[in-house]
C-alpha positions in Angstrom: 56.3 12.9 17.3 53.1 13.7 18.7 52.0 15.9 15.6 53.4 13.2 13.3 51.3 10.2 14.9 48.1 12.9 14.9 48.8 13.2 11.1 49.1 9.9 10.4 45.9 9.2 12.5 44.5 11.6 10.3 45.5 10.2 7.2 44.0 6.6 8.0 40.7 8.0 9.4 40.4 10.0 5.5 41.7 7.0 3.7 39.1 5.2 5.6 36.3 7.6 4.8 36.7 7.8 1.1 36.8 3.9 0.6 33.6 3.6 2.7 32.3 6.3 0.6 33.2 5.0 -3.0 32.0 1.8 -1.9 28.6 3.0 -0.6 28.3 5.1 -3.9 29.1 2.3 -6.0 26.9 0.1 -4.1 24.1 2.1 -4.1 24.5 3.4 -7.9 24.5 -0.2 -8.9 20.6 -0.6 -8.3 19.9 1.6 -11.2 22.7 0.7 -13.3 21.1 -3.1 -13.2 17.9 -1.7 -13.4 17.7 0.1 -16.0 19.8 -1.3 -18.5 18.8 -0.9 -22.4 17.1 2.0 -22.0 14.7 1.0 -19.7 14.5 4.3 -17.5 11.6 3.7 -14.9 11.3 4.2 -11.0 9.4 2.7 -8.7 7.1 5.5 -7.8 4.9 8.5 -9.2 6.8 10.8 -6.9 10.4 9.7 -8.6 9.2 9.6 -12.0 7.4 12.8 -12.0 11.3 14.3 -10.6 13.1 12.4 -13.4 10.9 13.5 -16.1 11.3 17.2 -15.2 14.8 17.4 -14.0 15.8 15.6 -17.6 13.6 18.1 -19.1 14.9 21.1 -17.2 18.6 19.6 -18.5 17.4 19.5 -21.9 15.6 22.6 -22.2 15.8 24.7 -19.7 12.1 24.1 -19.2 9.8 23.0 -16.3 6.4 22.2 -18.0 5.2 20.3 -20.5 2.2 21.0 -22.8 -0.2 18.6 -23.9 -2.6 19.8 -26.4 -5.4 17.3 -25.7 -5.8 18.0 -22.3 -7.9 21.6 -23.3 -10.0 18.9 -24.7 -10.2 16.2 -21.7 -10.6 18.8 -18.6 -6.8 18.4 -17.5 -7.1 15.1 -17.3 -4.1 14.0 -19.1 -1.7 13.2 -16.7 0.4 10.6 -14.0 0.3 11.5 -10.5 2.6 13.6 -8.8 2.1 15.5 -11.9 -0.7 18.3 -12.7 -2.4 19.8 -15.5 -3.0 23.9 -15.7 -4.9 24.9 -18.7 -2.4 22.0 -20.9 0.6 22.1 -18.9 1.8 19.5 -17.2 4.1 20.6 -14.1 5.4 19.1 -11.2 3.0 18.7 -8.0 6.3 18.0 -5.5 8.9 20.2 -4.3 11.0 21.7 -7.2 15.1 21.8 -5.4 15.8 18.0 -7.3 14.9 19.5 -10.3 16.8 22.4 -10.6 19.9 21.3 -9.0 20.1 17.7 -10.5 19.0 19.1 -14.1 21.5 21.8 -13.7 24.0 19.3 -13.1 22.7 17.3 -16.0 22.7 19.9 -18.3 26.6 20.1 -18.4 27.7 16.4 -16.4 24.6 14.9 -19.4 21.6 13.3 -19.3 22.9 9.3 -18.7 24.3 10.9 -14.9 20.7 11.9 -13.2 20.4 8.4 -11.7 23.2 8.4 -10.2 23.6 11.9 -8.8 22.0 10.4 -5.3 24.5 7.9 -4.8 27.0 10.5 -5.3 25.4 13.1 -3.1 24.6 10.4 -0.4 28.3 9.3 -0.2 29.4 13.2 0.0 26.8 13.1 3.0 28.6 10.3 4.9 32.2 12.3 5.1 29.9 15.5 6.0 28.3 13.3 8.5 31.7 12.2 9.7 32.6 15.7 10.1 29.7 17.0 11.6 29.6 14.0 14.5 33.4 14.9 14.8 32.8 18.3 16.1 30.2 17.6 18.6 30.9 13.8 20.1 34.8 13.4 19.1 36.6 11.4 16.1 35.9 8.2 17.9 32.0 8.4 18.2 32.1 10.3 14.5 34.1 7.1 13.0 31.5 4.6 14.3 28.9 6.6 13.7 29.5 7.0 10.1 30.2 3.6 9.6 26.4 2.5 11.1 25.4 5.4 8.6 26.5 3.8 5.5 24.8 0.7 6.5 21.5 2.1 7.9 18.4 0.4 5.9 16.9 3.5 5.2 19.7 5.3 4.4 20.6 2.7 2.0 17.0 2.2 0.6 16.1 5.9 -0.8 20.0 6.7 -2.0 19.6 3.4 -4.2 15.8 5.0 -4.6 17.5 8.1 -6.3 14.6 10.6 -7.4 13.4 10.4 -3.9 13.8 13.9 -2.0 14.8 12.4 1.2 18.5 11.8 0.7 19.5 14.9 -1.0 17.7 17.0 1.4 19.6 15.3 4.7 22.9 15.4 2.9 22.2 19.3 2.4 20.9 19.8 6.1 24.2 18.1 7.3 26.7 19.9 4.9 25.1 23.2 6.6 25.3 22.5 9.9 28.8 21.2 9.4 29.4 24.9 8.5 27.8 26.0 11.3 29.8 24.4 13.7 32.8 26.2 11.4 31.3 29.7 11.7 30.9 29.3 15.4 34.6 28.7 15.9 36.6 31.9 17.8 39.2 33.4 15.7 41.0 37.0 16.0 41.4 39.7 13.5 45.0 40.7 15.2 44.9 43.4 12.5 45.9 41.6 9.8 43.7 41.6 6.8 45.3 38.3 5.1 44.1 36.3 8.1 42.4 33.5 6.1 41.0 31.7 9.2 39.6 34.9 10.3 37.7 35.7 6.8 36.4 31.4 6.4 34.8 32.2 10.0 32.9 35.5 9.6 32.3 35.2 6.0 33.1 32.2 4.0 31.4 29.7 6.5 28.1 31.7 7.0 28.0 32.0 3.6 28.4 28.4 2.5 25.8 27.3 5.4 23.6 29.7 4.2 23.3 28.3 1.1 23.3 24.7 2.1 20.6 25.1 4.1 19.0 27.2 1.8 19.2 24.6 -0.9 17.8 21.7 2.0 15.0 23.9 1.9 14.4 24.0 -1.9 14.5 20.6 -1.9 12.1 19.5 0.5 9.9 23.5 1.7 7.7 21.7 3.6 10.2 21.2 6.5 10.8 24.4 6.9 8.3 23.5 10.0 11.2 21.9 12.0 13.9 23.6 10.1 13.1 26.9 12.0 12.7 25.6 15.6 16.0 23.8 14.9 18.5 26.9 13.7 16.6 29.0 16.5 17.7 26.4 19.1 20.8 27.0 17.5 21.1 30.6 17.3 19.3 30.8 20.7 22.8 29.1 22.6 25.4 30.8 20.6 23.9 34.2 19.9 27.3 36.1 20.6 29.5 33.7 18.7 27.3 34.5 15.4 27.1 37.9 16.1 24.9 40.3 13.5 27.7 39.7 10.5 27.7 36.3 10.6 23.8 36.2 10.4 23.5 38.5 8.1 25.1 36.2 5.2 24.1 33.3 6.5 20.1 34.8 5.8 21.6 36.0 2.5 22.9 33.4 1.0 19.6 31.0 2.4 17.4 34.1 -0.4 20.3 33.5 -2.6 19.5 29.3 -3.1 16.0 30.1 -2.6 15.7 32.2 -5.5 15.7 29.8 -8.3 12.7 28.1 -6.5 10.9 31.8 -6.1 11.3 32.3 -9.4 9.6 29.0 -10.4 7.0 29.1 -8.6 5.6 32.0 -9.7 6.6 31.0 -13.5 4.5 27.3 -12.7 1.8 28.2 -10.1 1.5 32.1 -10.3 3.1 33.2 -7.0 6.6 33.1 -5.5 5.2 31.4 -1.7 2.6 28.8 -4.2 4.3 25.4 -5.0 2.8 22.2 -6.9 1.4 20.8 -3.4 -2.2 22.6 -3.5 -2.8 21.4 0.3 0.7 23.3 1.0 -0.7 26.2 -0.9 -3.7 26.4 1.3 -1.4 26.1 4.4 0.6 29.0 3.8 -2.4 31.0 2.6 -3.9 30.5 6.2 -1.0 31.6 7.9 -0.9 34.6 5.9 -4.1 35.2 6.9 -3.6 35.0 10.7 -0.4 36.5 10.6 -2.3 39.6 9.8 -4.8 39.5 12.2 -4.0 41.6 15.2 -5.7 39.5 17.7 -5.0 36.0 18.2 -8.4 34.7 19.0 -9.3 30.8 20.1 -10.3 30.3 16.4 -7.3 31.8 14.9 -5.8 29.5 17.0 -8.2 26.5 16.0 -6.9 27.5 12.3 -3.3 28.1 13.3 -3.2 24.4 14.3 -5.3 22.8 11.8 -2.8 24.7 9.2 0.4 23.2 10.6 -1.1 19.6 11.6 -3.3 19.7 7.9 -2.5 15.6 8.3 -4.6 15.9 11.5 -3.0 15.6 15.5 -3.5 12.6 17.0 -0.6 11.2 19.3 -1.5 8.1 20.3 -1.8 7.0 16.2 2.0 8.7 16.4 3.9 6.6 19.0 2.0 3.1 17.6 3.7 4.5 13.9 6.9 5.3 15.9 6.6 1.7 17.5 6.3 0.1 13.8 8.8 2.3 12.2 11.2 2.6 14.4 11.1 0.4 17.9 10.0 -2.7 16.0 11.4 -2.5 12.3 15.1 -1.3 13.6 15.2 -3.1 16.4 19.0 -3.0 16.4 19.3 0.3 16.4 16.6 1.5 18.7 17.7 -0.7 22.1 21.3 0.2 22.0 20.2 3.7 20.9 18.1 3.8 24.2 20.9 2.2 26.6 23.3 4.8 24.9 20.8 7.5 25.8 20.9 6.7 29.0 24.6 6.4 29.2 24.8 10.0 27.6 22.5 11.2 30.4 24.3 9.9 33.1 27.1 11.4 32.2 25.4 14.7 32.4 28.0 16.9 34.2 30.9 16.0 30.9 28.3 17.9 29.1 29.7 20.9 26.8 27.4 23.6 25.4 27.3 21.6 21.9 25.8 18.4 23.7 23.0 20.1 25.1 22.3 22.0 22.3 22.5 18.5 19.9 20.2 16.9 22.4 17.8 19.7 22.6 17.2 20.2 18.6 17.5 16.0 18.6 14.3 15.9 21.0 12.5 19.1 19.2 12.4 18.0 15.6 12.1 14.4 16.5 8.9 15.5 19.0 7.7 17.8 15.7 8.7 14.9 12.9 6.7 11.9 15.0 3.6 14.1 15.8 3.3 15.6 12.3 3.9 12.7 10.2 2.5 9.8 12.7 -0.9 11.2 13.0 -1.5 10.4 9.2 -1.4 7.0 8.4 0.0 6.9 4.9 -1.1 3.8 3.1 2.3 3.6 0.2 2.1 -0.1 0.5 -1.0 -1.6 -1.3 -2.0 -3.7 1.8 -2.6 -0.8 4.7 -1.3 -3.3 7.5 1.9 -4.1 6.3 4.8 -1.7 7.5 7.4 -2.0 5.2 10.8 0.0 4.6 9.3 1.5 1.6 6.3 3.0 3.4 6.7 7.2 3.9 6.8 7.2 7.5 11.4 5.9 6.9 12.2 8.7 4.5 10.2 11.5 6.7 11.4 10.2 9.5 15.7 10.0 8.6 16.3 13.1 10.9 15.3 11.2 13.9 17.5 8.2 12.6 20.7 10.0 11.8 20.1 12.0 15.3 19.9 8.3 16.8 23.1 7.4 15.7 25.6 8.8 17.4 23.8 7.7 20.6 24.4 3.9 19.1 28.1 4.7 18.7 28.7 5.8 22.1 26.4 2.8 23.5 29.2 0.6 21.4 32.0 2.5 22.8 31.0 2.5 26.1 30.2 -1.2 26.5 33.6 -2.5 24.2 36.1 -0.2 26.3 33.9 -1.5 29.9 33.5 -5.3 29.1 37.3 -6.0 27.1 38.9 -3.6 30.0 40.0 -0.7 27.7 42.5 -3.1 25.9 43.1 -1.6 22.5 43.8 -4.1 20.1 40.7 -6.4 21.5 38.3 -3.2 22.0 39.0 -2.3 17.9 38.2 -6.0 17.1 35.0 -5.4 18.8 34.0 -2.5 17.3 34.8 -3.5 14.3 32.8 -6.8 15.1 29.5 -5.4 15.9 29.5 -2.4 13.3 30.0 -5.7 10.9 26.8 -7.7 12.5 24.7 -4.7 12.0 26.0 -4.2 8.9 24.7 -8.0 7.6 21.6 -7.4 9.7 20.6 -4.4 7.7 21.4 -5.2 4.2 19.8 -8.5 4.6 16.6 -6.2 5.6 17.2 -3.6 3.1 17.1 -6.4 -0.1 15.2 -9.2 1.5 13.8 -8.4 4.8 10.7 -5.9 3.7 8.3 -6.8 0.9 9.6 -3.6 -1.1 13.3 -4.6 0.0 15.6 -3.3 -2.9 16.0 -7.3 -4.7 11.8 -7.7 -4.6 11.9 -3.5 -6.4 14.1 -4.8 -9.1 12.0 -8.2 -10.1 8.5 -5.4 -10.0 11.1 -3.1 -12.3 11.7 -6.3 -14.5 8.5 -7.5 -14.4 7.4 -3.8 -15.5 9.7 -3.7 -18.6 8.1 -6.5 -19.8 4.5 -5.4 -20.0 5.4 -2.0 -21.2 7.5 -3.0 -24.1 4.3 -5.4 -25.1 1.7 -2.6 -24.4 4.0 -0.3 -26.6 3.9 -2.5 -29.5 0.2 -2.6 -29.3 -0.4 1.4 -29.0 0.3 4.1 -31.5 2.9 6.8 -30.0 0.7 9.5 -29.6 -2.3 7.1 -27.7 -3.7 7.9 -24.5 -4.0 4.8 -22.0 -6.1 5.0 -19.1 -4.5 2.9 -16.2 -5.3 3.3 -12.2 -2.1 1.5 -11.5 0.2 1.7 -14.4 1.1 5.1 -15.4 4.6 5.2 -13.9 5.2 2.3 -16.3 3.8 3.9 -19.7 4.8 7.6 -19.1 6.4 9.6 -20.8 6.8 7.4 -23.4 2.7 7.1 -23.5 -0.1 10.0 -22.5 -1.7 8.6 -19.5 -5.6 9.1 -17.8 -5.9 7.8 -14.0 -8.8 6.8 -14.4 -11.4 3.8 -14.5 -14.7 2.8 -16.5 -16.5 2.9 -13.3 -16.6 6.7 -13.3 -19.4 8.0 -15.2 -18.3 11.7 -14.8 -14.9 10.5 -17.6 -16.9 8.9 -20.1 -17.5 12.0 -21.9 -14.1 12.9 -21.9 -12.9 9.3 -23.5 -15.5 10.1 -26.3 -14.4 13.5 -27.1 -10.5 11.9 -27.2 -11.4 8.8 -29.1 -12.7 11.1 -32.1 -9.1 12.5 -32.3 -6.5 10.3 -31.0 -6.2 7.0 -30.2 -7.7 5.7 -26.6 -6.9 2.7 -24.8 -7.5 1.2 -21.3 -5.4 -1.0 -19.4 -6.6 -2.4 -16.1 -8.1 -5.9 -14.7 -9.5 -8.4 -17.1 -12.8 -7.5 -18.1 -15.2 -10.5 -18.4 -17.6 -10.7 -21.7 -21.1 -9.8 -19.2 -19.4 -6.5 -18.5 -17.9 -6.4 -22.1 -21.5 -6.5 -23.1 -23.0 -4.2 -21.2 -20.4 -1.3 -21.4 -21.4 -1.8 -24.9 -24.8 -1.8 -24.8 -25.3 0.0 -22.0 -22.9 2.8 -19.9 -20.6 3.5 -23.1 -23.3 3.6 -25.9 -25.0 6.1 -24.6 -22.3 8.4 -25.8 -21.8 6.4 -29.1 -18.2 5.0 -27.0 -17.1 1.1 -27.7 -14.7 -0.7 -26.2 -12.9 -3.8 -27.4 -9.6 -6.2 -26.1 -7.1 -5.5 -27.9 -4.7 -8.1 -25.7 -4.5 -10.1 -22.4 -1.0 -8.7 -21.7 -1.2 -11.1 -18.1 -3.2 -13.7 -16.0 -4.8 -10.4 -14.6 -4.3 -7.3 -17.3 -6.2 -6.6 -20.4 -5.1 -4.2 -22.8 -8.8 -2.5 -24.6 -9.1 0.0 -26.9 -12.2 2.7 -26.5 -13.5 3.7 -29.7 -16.2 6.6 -30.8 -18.4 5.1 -33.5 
């Protein structure tokens, strides 16, 4: 009886899991699928488009880089950002993982699937999560916490988001450690070679870790800086349970994901360690440097630090960030994620090996994550002051979220089985209950509550369709428009310049284009004073007019830059 009502527990708790995932996949997936209807294919950043554009590319052709002819005329100006120009070529400046796996996936799945291979991948990421939570806080706390997964904001915001890094990386991380936990199990040989347990533990789990973490890292490189501290905590507590076989694969198959990406980068940007990121590049150059220096002098160490904190180190700027982005803007997650803290630490001496080394690596990549990213105040959101969802500091900061969680689940467990008296049918109800509030709290914030909330994005997106389809009908195909704002709208289907009139160092460079293609510039209405004196003035020196071609808004002008 016992086994049956454990199978049938079993059975409910899956059942449960793959409804919440095919409804958070369908949910999510449904952003772009209204979005971009007809054709309309555009994201709502230079980071996402730049990933589309390649990883449809890479499905297409097996290609990374794009050449544009006219840029050996225009100084490698030619370009959107997140994208940059060598000697013609357009390539990717972000991390290359989304590209290669989501184009490889593309190439057989097709094309029409790329937006929604997030969604997909993020709901694959809840029943890891489930999993993962299971192993180290029980079914319970893994049920509840899974559940407050699906509906965290942030969680929510970049899987509907889909060329974002963020969510694909996370999902990877957690699909590895999941692993882990499954390589760390004990299992005996008893001299039986077709012992399948015994071969998933010392080879097939290591393996499949390996390569999950190994594809985490392709996908986002640059945080391999808590990435390490976190498997050496790791590897540190269970040192005999992963023996030298064990890490031996696990290292292997980590090369074995990371491969693709070697071989890119030195195909792209000349060197296997050299990405699109120049700043990144310089980083790892340094440390290359002072790695082979014998003597670790005070300004090695100057350098060392400067190299890992290249967004500067300043902690106080960090906890006000980590006040904004997390105490303030997920308020109901942070209090009962403190009282459930505190709850966890009183109950110190239940403590097996797995909670203290959860808790450790929680603390350590949070302490890392907050210092790095909060010292740098990232300015996504036009208007500096406002902190919004959509603002980098959510999607750098998801690891500290997801590490948060379970801590919220046992704060809700705690309280439900304390304050109802442990009766079952009324401590469900209130579970149940309060997993439901915060799940109306945060997808009210996720579409409405934040200027960038998903419902604003799509109006912008529609708004955006618009203007581009009456900017198209007034360029030729092959035209260049300069734009400081717009080139995510315009590109691909339109060569784009950032770039403005007020930058005297360009001017020669929209001459030497107008004589062979078509030039146009799209920015702020430009009044007739200023009309008159590019004309007569700043552009004629060159022999360079400029007319309106169109008022395509109460605030945009459509112009066309002409060598006479």
């Amino acid at each position: 009886m016992k086994r049956i009502a454990t199978y049938l527990s079993n059975w409910k708790i899956g059942l449960f899991l793959l409804i919440l995932a095919v409804v958070f996949c369908l949910g999510t997936a449904s952003y772009n699928y209204l979005a971009q209807r007809n054709g309309f294919v555009k994201w709502g950043s230079p980071d996402e488009t730049a990933n589309y554009t390649f990883a449809k590319l890479y499905a297409e052709t097996g290609e990374i880089q794009i050449f544009e002819k006219y840029n050996l005329l225009a100084g490698d100006l030619i370009h959107p950002r997140s994208i940059r120009s060598d000697f013609g070529f357009l390539k990717p400046v972000s991390f290359l993982g989304i590209i290669l796996i989501y184009g490889q996936i593309a190439s057989v799945a097709g094309i029409s699937l790329l937006p929604y291979l997030t969604p997909i991948l993020a709901a694959l990421g809840l029943i890891f999560f489930y999993l993962l939570i299971k192993e180290i806080f029980g079914k319970n706390n893994a049920l509840i916490s899974t559940a407050l997964l699906a509906v965290f904001p942030v969680y929510i915001y970049y899987t509907a988001r889909s060329f974002f890094h963020n969510i694909p990386f996370i999902v990877f991380l957690i699909i590895g450690l999941y692993f882990i936990t499954q390589l760390l199990r004990k299992t005996e040989f008893d001299s039986y070679i077709k012992d399948f347990d015994f071969w998933k533990s010392k080879f097939i789990f290591p393996a499949l870790a390996g390569f999950f973490i190994g594809l985490a890292v392709i996908t986002r490189t640059s945080e391999i800086l808590w990435l390490l501290p976190l498997l050496f905590i790791i590897w540190v507590f269970n040192v005999r349970s992963i023996g030298l076989t064990k890490l031996v694969i696990f290292l292997g198959f980590i090369w074995v994901a990371l491969m693709p990406m070697f071989y890119y980068n030195q195909v792209l940007y000349g060197s296997f360690l050299n990405g699109g990121y120049s700043e990144v590049n310089q980083s790892i150059q340094a440390l290359v440097t002072v790695s082979q220096q014998k003597i670790l002098s005070t300004q090695t160490a100057e350098t060392l630090a400067k190299t890992v904190f290249h967004f500067g180190f300043n902690p106080r700027q960090a906890l006000s960030m980590f006040k904004h982005y997390f105490v303030d803007m997920f308020s109901w997650l942070f209090w009962p994620f403190l009282a459930g803290l505190i709850i966890f630490l009183a109950s110190i001496g239940k403590w097996t090996k797995r909670h203290v080394v959860f808790l450790l690596s929680w603390l350590v990549v949070s302490a890392i994550l907050v210092l790095y990213y909060g010292s740098w105040k990232f300015t996504d959101n036009p208007d500096p002051n406002r902190f919004t969802i959509g603002n980098s500091y959510t999607r750098y900061w998801l690891p500290v979220y997801l590490g948060a969680i379970p801590f919220v689940s046992l704060f809700i467990q705690k309280t439900t089985k304390f304050i109802l008296r442990g009766y079952r049918p009324l401590v469900t109800g209130a579970r149940v209950a309060l997993v439901f509030t915060i799940f109306l709290v945060s997808l009210n914030f996720v579409l409405y509550g934040s200027e960038e909330g998903l419902v604003y994005n799509w109006y912008t997106n529609e708004a955006n369709r618009g203007l581009a389809e009456m900017v198209w009908s007034e360029t030729e195909v092959n035209s260049i428009i300069i734009t400081q704002y717009h080139d995510k709208v315009f590109f691909p289907e339109r060569k784009v310049i950032m770039g403005a009139l007020a930058d005297d160092s360009m001017d020669y460079y929209y001459h030497e284009l107008a004589q062979k293609i078509p030039v146009y510039y799209f920015n702020f209405q430009i009044n007739q004073p200023t009309l008159d004196y590019l004309n007569s003035s700043k552009l004629a020196r060159l022999g360079t007019h400029i007319k309106l071609v169109r008022l395509v808004s109460r605030d945009f002008g459509l112009y066309r830059i002409e060598a006479q």
